[in-house]
TORMIBA-712636 format. One record per atom (N, C-alpha, C, O): residue number from 1; residue in one letter; chain; x, y, z. Coordinates in steps of 0.05 Angstrom, whole numbers. Each point is the difference from the previous one (the first is absolute). Example, Ala and Ser with C-alpha at 12.3 -4.5 7.8 and 13.67 -1.06 7.14 Angstrom:
2
num = 1&residu = a&chaine = A&east = 264&north = -114&up = 156
num = 1&residu = a&chaine = A&east = -18&north = 24&up = 0
num = 1&residu = a&chaine = A&east = 18&north = 24&up = 0
num = 1&residu = a&chaine = A&east = 21&north = 0&up = 13
num = 2&residu = s&chaine = A&east = -28&north = 21&up = -27
num = 2&residu = s&chaine = A&east = 16&north = 24&up = 1
num = 2&residu = s&chaine = A&east = -15&north = 22&up = 14
num = 2&residu = s&chaine = A&east = 10&north = 22&up = 4
! end
This chain:
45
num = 1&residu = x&chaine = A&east = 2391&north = 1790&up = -100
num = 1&residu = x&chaine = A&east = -3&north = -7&up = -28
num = 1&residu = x&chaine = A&east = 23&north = -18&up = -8
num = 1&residu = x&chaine = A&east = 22&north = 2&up = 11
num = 2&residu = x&chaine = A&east = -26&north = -18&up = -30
num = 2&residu = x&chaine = A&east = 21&north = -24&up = -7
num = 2&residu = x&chaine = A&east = 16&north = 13&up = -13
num = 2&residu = x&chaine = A&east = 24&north = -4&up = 6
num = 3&residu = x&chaine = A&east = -27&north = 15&up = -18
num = 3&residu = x&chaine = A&east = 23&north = 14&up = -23
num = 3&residu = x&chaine = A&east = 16&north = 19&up = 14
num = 3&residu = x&chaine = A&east = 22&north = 5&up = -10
num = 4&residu = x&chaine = A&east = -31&north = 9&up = 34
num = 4&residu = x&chaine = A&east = 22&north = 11&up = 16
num = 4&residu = x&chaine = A&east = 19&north = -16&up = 14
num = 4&residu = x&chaine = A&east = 21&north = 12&up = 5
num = 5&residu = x&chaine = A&east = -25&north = -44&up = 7
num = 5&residu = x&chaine = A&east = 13&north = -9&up = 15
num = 5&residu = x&chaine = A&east = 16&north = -20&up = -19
num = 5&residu = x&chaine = A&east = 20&north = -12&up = 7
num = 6&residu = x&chaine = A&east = -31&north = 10&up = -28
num = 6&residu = x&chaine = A&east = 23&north = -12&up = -18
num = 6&residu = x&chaine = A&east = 22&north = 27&up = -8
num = 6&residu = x&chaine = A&east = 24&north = 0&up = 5
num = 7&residu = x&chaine = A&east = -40&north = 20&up = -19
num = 7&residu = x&chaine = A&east = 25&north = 17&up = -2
num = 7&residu = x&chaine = A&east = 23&north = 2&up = 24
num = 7&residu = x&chaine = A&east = 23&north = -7&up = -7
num = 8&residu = x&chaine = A&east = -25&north = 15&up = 31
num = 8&residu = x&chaine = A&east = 10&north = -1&up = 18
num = 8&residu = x&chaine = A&east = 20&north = -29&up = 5
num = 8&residu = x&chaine = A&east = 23&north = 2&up = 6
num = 9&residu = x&chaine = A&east = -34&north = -25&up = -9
num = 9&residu = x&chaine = A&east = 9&north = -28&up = -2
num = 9&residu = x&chaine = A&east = 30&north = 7&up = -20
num = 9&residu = x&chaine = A&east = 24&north = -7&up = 4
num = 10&residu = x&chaine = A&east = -36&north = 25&up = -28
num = 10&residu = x&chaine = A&east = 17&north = -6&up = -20
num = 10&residu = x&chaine = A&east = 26&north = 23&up = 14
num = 10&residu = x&chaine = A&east = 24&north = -6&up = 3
num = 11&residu = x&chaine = A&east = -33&north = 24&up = 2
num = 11&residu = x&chaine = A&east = 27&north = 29&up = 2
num = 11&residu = x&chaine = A&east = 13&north = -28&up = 16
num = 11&residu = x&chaine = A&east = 17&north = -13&up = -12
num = 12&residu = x&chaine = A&east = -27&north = 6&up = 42
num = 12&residu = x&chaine = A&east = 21&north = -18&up = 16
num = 12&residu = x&chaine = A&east = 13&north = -25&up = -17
num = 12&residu = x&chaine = A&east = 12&north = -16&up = 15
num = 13&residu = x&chaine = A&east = -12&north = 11&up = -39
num = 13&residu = x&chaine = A&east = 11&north = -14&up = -11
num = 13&residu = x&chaine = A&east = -14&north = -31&up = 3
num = 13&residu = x&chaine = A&east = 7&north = -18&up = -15
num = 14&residu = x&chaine = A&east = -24&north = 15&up = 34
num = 14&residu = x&chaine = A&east = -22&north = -21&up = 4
num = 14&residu = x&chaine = A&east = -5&north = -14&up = -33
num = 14&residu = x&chaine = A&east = 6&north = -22&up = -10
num = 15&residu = x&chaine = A&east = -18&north = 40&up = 0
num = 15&residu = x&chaine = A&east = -5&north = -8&up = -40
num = 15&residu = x&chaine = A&east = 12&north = 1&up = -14
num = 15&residu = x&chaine = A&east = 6&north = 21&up = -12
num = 16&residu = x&chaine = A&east = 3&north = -48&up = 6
num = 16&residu = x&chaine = A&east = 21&north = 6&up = -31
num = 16&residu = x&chaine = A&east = -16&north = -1&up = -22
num = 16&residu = x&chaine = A&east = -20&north = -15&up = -1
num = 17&residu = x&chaine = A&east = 27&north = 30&up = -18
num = 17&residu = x&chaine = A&east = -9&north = -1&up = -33
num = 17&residu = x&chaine = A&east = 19&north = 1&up = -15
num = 17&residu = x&chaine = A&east = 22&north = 0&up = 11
num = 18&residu = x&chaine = A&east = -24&north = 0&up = -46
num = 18&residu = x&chaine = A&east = 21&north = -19&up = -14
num = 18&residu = x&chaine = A&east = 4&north = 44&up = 0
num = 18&residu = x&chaine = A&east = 23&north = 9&up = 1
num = 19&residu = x&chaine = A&east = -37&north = 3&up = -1
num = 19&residu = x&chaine = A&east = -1&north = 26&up = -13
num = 19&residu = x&chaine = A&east = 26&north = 16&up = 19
num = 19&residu = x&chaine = A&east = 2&north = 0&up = 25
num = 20&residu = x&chaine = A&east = 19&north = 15&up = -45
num = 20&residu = x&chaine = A&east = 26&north = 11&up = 12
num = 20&residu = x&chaine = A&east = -15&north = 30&up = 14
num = 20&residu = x&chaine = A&east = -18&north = 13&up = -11
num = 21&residu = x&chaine = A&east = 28&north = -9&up = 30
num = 21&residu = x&chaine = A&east = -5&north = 29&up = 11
num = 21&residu = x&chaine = A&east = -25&north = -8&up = 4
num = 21&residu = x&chaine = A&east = -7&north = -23&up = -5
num = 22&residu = x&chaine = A&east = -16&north = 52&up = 19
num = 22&residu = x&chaine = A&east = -24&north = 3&up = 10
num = 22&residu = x&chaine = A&east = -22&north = 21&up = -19
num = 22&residu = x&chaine = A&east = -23&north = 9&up = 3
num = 23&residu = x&chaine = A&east = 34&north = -8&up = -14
num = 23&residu = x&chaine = A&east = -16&north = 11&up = -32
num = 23&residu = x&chaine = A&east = -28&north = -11&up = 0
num = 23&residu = x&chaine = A&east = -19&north = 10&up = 11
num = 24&residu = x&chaine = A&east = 21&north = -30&up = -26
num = 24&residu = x&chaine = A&east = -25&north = -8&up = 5
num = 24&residu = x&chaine = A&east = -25&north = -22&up = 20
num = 24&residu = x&chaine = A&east = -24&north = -2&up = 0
num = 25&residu = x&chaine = A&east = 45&north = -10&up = 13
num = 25&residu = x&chaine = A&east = -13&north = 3&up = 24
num = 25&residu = x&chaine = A&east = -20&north = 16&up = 10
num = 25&residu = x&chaine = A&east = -24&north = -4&up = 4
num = 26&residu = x&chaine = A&east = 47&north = 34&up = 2
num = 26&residu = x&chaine = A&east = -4&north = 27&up = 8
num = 26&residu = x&chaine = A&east = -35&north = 15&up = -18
num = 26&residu = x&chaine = A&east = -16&north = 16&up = 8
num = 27&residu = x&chaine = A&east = 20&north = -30&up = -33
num = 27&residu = x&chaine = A&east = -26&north = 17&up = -12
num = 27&residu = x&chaine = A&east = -24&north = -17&up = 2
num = 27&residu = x&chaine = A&east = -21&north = 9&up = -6
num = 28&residu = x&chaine = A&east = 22&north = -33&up = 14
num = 28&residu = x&chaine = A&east = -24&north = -24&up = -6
num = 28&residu = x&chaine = A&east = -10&north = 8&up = 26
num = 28&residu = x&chaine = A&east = -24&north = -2&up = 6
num = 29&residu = x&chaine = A&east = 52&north = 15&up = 17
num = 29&residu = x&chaine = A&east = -17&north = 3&up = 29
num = 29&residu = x&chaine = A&east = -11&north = 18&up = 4
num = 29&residu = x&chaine = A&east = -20&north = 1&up = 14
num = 30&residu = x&chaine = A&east = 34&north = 29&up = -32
num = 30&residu = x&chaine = A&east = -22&north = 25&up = -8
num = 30&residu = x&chaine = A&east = -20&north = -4&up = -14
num = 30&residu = x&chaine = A&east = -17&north = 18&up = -2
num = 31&residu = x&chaine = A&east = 15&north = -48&up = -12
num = 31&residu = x&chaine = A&east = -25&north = -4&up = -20
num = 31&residu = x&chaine = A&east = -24&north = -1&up = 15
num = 31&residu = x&chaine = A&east = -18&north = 17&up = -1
num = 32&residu = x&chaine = A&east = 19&north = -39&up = 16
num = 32&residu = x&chaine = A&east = -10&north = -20&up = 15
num = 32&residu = x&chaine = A&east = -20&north = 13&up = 15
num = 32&residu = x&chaine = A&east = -23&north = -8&up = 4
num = 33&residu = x&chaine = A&east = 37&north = 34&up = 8
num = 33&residu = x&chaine = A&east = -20&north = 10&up = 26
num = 33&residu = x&chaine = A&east = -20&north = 20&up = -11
num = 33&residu = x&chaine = A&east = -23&north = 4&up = 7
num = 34&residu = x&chaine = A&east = 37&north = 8&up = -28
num = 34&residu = x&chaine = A&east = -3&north = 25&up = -9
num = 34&residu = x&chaine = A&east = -22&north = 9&up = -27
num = 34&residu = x&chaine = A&east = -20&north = 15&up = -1
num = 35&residu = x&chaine = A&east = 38&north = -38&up = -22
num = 35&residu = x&chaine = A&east = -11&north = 4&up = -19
num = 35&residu = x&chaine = A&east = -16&north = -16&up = -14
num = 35&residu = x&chaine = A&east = -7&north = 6&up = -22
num = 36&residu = x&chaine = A&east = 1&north = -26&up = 33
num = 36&residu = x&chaine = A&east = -12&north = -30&up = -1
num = 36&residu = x&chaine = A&east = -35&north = 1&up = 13
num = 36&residu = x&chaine = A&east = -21&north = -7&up = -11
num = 37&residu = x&chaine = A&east = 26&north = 18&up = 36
num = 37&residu = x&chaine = A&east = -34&north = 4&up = -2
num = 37&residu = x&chaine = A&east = -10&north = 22&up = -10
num = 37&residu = x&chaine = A&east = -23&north = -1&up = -7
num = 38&residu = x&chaine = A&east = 32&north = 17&up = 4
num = 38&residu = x&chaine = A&east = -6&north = 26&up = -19
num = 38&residu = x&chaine = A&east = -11&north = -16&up = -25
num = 38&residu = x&chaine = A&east = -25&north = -4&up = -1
num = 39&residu = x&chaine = A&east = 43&north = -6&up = -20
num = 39&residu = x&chaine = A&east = -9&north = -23&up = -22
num = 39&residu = x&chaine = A&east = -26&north = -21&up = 0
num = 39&residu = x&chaine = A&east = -17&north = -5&up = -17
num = 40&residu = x&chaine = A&east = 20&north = -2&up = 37
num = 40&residu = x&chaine = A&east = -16&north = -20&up = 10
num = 40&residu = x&chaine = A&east = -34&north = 19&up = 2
num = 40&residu = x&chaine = A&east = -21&north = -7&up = -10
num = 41&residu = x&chaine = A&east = 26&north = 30&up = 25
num = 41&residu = x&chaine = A&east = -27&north = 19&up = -2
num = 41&residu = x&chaine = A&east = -9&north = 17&up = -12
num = 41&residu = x&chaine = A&east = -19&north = 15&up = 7
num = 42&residu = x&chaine = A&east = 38&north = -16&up = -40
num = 42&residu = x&chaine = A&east = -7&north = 16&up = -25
num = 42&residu = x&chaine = A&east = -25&north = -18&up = -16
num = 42&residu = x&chaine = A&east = 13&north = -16&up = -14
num = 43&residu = x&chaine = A&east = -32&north = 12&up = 11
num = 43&residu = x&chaine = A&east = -18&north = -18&up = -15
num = 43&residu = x&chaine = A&east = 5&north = -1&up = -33
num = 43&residu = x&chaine = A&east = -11&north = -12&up = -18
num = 44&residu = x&chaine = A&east = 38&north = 35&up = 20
num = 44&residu = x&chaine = A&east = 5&north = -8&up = -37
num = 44&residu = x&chaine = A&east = 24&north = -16&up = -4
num = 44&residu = x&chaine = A&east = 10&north = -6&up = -22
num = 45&residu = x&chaine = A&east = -3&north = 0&up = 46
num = 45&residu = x&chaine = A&east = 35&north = -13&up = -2
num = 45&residu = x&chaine = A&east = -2&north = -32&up = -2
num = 45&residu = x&chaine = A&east = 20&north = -13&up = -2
! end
């Protein structure tokens, strides 16, 4: 999955962002896998 091998990209320092610390990074990558198709398969969202 893409969003794992970028996260991973990112821990090795591979990805820079303007964003300080891994905060949110960290939640867009818990978003991403997790909570995003869940959303995506609610028909009221």
């Amino acid at each position: 999955m893409a969003v794992i091998e970028v996260w991973q990209a990112y821990v090795r320092s591979e990805v820079v962002t303007q964003t300080r610390g891994k905060a949110l990074p960290r939640t867009m990558y818990q978003f991403a896998p997790v909570e995003l198709p869940a959303k995506l398969a609610d028909p009221q969202a």
